[in-house]
N, C-alpha and C positions, 0 to 999 in steps of 0.2 A: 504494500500500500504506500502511495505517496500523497504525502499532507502539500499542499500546495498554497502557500497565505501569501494572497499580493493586494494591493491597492493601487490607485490612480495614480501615475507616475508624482502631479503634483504634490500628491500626502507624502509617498516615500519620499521620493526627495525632502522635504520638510521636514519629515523626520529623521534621515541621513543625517541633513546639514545641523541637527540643533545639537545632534549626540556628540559626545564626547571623543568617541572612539572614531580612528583614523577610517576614511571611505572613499577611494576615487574621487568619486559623483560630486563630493564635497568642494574641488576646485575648478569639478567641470561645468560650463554655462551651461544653462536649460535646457537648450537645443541638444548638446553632444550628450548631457545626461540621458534626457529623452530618448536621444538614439541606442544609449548603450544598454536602457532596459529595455527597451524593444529587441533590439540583438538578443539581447538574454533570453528573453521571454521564447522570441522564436527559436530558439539552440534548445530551451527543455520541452517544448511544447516536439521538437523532431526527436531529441533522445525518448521520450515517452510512448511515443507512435511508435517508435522502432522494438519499444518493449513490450507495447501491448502487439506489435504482428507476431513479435515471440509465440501468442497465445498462454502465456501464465498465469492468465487472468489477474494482471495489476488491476488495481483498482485505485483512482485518481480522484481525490475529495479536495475541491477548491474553496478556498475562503478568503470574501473582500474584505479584510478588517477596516474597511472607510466603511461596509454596511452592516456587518457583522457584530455585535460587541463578544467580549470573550465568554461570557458566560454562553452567549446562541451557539460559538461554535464547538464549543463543549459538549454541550444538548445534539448537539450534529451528528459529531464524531462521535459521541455513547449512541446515539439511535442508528448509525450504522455497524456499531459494534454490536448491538443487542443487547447494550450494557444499558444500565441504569446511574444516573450521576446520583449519588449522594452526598 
């Protein structure tokens, strides 16, 4: 199983730039950041496809944390496990 947590590039980026801890994106302008999480985006969006033609049955669980709060995707992730949050 792959957890996949993304957001609008403008949130991540904002939150990149406020943290602490070193990050490319951090000295890159908008545009080149932009591009390099689209890059990204597109690179695991092909590695994924190539693991579900495996036939393995990965199984891929997306979450927008801009619409998500963490408690929902909590709630998500136990009701595709069959689990119960307590």
């Amino acid at each position: 199983m792959v957890i996949w947590v993304d957001a609008s590039d403008a949130i991540l980026l904002k939150r990149v730039r406020t943290r602490e801890i070193w990050h490319g994106n951090k000295v890159r302008s908008d545009p080149e950041a932009c591009e390099f999480l689209a890059r990204w985006r597109v690179s695991l969006e092909q590695v994924l496809s190539a693991l579900e033609a495996k036939g393995k049955g990965l199984k891929v669980l997306r979450f927008d944390t801009a619409r998500e709060s963490l408690d929902e995707i909590v709630e998500r992730f136990f009701g595709v496990l069959n689990l119960k949050n307590s």
